[in-house]
C-alpha positions as CSV (number, residue, x, y, z in Angstrom):
1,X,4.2,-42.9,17.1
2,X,5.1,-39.2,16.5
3,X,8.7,-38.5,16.0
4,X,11.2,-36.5,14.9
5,X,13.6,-37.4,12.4
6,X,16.0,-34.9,11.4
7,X,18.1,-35.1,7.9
8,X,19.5,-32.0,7.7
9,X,23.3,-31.3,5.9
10,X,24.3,-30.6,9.4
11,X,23.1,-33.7,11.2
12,X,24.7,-36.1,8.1
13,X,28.4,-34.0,8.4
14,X,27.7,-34.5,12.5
15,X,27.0,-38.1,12.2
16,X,29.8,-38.8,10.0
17,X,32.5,-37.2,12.6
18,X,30.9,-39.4,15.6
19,X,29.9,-42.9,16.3
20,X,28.3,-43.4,12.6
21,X,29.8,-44.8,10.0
22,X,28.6,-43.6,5.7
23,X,26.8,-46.6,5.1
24,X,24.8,-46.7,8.2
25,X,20.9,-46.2,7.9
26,X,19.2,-42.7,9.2
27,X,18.6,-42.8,12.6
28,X,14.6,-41.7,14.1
29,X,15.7,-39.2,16.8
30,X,13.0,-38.9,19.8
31,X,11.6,-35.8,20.7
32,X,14.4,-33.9,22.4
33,X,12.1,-33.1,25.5
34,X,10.3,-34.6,27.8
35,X,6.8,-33.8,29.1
36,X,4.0,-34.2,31.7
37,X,0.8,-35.8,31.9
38,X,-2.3,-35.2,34.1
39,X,-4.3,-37.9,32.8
40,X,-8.3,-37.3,32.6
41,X,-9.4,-40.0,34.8
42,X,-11.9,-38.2,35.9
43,X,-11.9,-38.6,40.0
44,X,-12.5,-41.5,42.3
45,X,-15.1,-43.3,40.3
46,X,-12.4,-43.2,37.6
47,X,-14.9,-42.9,34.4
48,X,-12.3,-42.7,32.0
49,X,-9.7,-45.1,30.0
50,X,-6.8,-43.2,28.9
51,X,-4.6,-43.9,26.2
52,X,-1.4,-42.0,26.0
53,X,1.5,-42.2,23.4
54,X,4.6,-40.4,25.0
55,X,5.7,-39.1,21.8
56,X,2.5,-37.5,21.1
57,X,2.9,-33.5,22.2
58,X,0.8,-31.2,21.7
59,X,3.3,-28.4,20.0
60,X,1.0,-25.4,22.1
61,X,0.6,-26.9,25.6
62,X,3.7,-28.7,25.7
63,X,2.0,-32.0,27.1
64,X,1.1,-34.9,26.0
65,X,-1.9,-36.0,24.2
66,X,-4.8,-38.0,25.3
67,X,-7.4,-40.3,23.7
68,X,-10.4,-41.2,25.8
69,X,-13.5,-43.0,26.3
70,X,-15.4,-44.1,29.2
71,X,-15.3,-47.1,30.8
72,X,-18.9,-48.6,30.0
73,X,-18.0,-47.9,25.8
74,X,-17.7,-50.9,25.3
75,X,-18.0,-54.7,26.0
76,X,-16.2,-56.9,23.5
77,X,-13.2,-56.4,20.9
78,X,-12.3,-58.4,18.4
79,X,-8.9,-59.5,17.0
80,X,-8.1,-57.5,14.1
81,X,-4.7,-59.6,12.9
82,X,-4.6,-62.8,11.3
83,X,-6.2,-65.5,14.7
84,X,-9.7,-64.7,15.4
85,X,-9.6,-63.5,19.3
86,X,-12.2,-62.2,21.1
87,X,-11.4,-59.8,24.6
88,X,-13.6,-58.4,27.6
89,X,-14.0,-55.3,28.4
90,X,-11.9,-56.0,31.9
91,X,-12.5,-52.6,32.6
92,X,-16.4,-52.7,33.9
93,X,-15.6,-56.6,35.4
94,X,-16.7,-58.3,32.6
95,X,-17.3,-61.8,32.8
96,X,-17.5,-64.7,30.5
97,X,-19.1,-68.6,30.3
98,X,-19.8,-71.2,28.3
99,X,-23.3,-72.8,28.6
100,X,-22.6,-76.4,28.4
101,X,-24.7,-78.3,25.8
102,X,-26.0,-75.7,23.8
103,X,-25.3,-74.9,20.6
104,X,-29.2,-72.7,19.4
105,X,-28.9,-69.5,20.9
106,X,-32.4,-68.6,20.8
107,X,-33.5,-71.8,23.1
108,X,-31.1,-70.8,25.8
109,X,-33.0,-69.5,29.0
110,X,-32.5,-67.8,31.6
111,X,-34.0,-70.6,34.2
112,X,-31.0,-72.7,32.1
113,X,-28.3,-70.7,33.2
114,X,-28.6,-69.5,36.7
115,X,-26.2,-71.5,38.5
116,X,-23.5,-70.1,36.4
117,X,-25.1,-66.8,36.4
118,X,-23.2,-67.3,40.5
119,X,-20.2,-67.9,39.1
120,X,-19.2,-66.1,36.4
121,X,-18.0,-63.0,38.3
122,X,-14.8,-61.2,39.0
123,X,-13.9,-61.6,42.4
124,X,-11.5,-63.7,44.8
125,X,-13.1,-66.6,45.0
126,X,-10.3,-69.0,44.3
127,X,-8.3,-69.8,41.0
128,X,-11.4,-71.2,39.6
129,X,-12.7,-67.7,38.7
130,X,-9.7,-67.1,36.8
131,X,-11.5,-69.1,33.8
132,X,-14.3,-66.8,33.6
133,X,-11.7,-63.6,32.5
134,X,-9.3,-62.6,30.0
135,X,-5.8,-63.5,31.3
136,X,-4.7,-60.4,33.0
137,X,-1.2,-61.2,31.5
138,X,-2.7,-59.6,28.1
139,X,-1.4,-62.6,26.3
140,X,-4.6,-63.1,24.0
141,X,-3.5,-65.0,21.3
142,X,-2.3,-67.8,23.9
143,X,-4.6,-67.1,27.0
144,X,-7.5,-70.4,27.9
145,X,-10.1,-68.6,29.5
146,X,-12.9,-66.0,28.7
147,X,-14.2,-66.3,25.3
148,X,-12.3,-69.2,23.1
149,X,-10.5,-69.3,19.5
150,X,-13.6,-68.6,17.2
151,X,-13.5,-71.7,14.7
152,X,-14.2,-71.8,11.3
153,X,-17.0,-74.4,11.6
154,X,-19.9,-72.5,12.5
155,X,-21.3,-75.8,14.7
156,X,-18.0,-75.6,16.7
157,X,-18.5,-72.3,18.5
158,X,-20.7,-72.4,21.7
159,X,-23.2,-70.2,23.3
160,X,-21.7,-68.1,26.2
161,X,-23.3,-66.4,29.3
162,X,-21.6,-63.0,29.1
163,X,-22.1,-61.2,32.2
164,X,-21.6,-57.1,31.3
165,X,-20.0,-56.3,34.4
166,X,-21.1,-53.2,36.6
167,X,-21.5,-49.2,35.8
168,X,-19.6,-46.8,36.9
169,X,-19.8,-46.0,40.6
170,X,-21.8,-43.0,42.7
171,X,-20.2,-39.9,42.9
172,X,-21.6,-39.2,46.2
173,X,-20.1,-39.3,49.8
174,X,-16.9,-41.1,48.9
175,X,-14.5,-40.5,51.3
176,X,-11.0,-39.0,50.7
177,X,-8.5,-41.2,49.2
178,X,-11.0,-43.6,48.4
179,X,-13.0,-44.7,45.3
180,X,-16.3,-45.8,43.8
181,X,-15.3,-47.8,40.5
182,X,-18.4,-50.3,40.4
183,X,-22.6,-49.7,40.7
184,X,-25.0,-51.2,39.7
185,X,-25.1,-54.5,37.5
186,X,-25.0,-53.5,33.7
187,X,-27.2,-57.3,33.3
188,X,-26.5,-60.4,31.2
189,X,-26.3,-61.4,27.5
190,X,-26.6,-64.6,25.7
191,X,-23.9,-64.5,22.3
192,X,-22.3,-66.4,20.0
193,X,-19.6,-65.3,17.6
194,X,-18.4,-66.8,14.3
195,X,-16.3,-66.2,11.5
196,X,-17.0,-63.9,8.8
197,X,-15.2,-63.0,5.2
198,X,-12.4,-60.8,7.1
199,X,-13.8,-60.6,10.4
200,X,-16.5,-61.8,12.7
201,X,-20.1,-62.5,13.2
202,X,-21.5,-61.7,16.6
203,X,-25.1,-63.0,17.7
204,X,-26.8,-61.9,20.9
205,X,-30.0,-61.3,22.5
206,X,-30.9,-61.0,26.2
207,X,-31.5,-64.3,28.4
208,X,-35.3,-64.8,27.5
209,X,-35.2,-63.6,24.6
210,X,-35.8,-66.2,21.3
211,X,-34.9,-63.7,18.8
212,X,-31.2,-62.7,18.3
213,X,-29.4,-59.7,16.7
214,X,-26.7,-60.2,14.4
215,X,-24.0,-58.0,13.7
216,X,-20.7,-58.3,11.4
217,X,-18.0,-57.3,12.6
218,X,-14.8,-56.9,9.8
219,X,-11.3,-56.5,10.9
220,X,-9.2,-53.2,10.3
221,X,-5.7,-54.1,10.4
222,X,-4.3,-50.5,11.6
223,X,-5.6,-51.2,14.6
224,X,-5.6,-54.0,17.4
225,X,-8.7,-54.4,18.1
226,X,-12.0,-53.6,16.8
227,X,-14.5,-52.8,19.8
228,X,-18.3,-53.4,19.9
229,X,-21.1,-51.8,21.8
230,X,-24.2,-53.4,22.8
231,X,-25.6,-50.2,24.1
232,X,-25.4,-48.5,20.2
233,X,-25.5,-52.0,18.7
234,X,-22.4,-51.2,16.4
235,X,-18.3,-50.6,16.4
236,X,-17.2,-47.8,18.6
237,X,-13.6,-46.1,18.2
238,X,-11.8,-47.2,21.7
239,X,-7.7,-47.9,21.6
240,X,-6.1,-45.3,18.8
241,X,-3.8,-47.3,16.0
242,X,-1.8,-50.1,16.7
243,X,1.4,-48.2,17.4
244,X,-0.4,-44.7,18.3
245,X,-0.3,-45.4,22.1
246,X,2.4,-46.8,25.1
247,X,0.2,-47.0,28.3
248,X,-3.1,-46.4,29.3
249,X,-5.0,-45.7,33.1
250,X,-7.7,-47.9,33.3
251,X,-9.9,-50.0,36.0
252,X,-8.4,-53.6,35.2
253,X,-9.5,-57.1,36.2
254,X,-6.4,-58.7,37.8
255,X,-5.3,-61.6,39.8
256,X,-5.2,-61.2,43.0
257,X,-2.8,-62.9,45.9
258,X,-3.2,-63.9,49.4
259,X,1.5,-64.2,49.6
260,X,2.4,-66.2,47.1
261,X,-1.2,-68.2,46.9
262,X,-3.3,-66.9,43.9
263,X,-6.6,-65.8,45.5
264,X,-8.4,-65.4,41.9
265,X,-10.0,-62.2,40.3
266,X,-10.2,-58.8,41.5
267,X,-11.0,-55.3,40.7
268,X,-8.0,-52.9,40.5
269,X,-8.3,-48.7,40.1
270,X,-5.4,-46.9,39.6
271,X,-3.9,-49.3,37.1
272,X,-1.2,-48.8,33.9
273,X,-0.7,-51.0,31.3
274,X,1.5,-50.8,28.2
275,X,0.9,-51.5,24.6
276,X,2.8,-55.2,24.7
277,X,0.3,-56.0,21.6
278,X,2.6,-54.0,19.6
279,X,6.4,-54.4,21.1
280,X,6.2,-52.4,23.9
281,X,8.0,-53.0,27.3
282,X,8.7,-51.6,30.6
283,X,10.5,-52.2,33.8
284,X,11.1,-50.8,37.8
285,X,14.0,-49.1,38.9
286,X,14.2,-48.6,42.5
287,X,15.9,-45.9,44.0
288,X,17.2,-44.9,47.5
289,X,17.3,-41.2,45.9
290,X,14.5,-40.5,43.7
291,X,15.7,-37.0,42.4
292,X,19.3,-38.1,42.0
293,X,18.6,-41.0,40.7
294,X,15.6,-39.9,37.9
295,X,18.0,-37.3,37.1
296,X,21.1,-39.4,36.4
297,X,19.9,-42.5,34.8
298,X,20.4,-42.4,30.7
299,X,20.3,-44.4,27.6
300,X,23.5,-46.1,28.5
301,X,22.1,-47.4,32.2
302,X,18.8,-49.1,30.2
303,X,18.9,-53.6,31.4
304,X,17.8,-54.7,28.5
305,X,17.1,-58.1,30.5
306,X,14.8,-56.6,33.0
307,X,12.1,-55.0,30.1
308,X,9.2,-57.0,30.5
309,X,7.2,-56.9,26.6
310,X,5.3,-60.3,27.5
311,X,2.8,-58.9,30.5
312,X,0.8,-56.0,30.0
313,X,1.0,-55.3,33.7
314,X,4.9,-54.2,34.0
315,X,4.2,-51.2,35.3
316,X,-0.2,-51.7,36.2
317,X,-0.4,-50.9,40.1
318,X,3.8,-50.8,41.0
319,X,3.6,-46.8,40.8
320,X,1.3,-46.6,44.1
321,X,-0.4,-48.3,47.2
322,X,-3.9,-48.0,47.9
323,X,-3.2,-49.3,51.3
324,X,0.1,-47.3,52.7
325,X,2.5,-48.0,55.1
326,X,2.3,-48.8,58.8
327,X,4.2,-45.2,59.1
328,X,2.2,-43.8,56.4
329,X,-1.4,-45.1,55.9
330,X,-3.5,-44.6,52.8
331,X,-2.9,-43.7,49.0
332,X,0.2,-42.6,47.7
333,X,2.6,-43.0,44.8
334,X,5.8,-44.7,45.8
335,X,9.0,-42.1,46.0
336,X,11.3,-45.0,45.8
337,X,11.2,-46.1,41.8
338,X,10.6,-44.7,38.6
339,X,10.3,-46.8,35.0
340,X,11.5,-47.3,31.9
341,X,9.9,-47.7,28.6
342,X,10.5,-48.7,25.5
343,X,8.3,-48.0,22.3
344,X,6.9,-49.7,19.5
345,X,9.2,-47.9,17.7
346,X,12.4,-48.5,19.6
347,X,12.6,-45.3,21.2
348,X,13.0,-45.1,25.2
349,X,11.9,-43.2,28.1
350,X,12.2,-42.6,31.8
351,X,8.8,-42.1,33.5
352,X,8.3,-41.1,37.3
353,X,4.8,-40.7,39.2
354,X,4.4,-37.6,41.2
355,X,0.7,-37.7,42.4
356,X,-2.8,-39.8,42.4
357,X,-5.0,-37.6,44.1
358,X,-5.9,-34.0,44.0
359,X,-5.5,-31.1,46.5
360,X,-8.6,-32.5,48.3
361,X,-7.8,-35.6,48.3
362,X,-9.7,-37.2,46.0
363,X,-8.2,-40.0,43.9
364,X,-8.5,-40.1,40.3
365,X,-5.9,-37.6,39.6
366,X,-2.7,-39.0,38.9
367,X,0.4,-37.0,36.8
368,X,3.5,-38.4,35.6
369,X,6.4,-36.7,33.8
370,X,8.7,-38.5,31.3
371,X,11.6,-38.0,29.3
372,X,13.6,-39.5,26.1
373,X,16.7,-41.3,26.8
């Protein structure tokens, strides 16, 4: 995170005559101001994943920063702390299976695997899809579906049908407030991923093909997660540093709910989630009063009981309905809540969303202004 910290004789003689007492440690101060964001999503095929660290300003614009790559980037990333965790790119609906039984790559073919070709898909076709994808929760280390714990036998780590989810949508004819976040298949690829000295060992090759490629893959421990192509065939630069972002806008592979029933996978645009990885949290406030409310609310009014750091999805798809009211139809942001964050580094932050579409219409445009507490 980028912060200020201020040690100047006038902040210590300051200090001393308030709340702090001499033998106290220095205190990071937040940046004094708050900012807005207009993050790059690009539209309503919503191209673009969007990380954002809210104390990242740009000193000449006055907004925030923004690191970004498209969606299709990527497919896999790999655990870059002490387990050995392997993640979908949830983004492009990725998909994952074990072939049962088979432990030589090269033999598997595609006549082998075509029943679960069906059913390794995101989509809600009841809870038993849920298997097939990361847990939406972002709980890797503990989740028990998509891609297992890579073990340190070689022998003991399977071959997996890994389904590479869908490109990015058409651009034309999509109507206002609507979007276009999935074309046509991006195929199938048959892997298998083992340990290497400080990192990984990924082996993959199409269906038919009796040949694989290997590829090591060696974990960097200032960041989460390092991320693999099979498009360039090597590591590509995705999330910034561990601690170098708070939320990002991305299409997101969630469960979905028919009331309180789970309905299994689903596609989600429009979608949030925070940095829980690395201590982040976040929680709703709801508000009669929007303005007032936003305006008033301070350090001192933060429920530490209601900040969620265990579920990547505190804020994800709370800030807006795709689907309206019975008043109101069609996509908007909510007027009746705003959130709170808190950092990796402790710091907080009042965030409230003012749009998702543009002047036309056209989704894919959201912006958000936030402020320090």
């Amino acid at each position: 995170m980028k912060y200020l910290k201020i040690f100047s004789f006038l902040f210590i003689i300051t200090a001393v005559q308030s709340c702090l007492s001499a033998d106290e440690d220095p205190v990071s101060v937040a940046p004094f101001t708050g900012s807005v964001a207009d993050p790059d999503i690009m539209g309503a095929t919503q191209p673009n994943q969007v990380w954002i660290d809210l104390s990242d300003i740009n000193p000449d614009t006055k907004k925030v920063n923004q690191s970004i790559n498209k969606r299709t980037d990527w497919e896999l990333g790999f655990y870059s702390g002490t387990e050995y965790r392997v993640v979908l790119n949830g983004s492009i609906a990725m998909a994952v299976a074990k072939i049962p039984n088979a432990t030589n790559i090269n033999a598997v073919k595609e006549s082998d695997v075509k029943t679960l070709m069906n059913q390794a898909q995101v989509g809600p076709f009841g809870t038993s899809v849920l298997q097939y994808v990361d847990s939406p929760t972002g709980n890797f280390l503990t989740q028990t579906t998509g891609i297992e714990t890579i073990k340190e036998n070689d022998a003991d780590n399977p071959v997996y049908l890994l389904n590479l989810g869908k490109k990015i949508g058409s651009e034309a004819n999509i109507p206002p407030g609507s979007v276009s976040l999935t074309g046509d298949a991006r195929g199938w690829k048959k892997i298998q991923i083992l340990r290497a000295p400080n990192g990984y060992k990924i082996r993959y090759a199409d269906l038919n093909a009796t040949d694989y490629k290997e590829y090591i893959v060696s974990k960097d421990t200032d960041y989460t997660f390092q991320f693999f192509s099979f498009t360039s065939g090597n590591t590509v630069n995705i999330q910034p540093k561990k601690k170098k972002w708070d939320i990002a806008f991305t299409a997101f592979t969630n469960e979905v709910f028919m009331g309180t029933s789970s309905a299994g996978s689903y596609f989600y645009a429009d979608f949030i989630i925070t940095n829980t990885a690395n201590g982040v949290a976040a929680y709703q406030v709801n508000a009669s009063n929007l303005d007032q409310a936003y305006k008033a609310f301070k350090l001192s009014d933060v429920d530490q009981t209601k900040l969620i750091s265990n579920d990547q999805r505190a804020i994800g798809d709370k800030w807006r309905t795709t689907t309206g009211t019975s008043d109101v139809p069609g996509a908007f942001v909510y007027a009746d809540r705003f959130f709170v964050l808190k950092d990796a580094e402790g710091f907080y932050f009042k965030l409230r969303f003012n749009k998702m579409k543009n002047q036309d219409g056209e989704r894919g445009h959201p912006n958000f202004e936030f402020e320090p507490l």
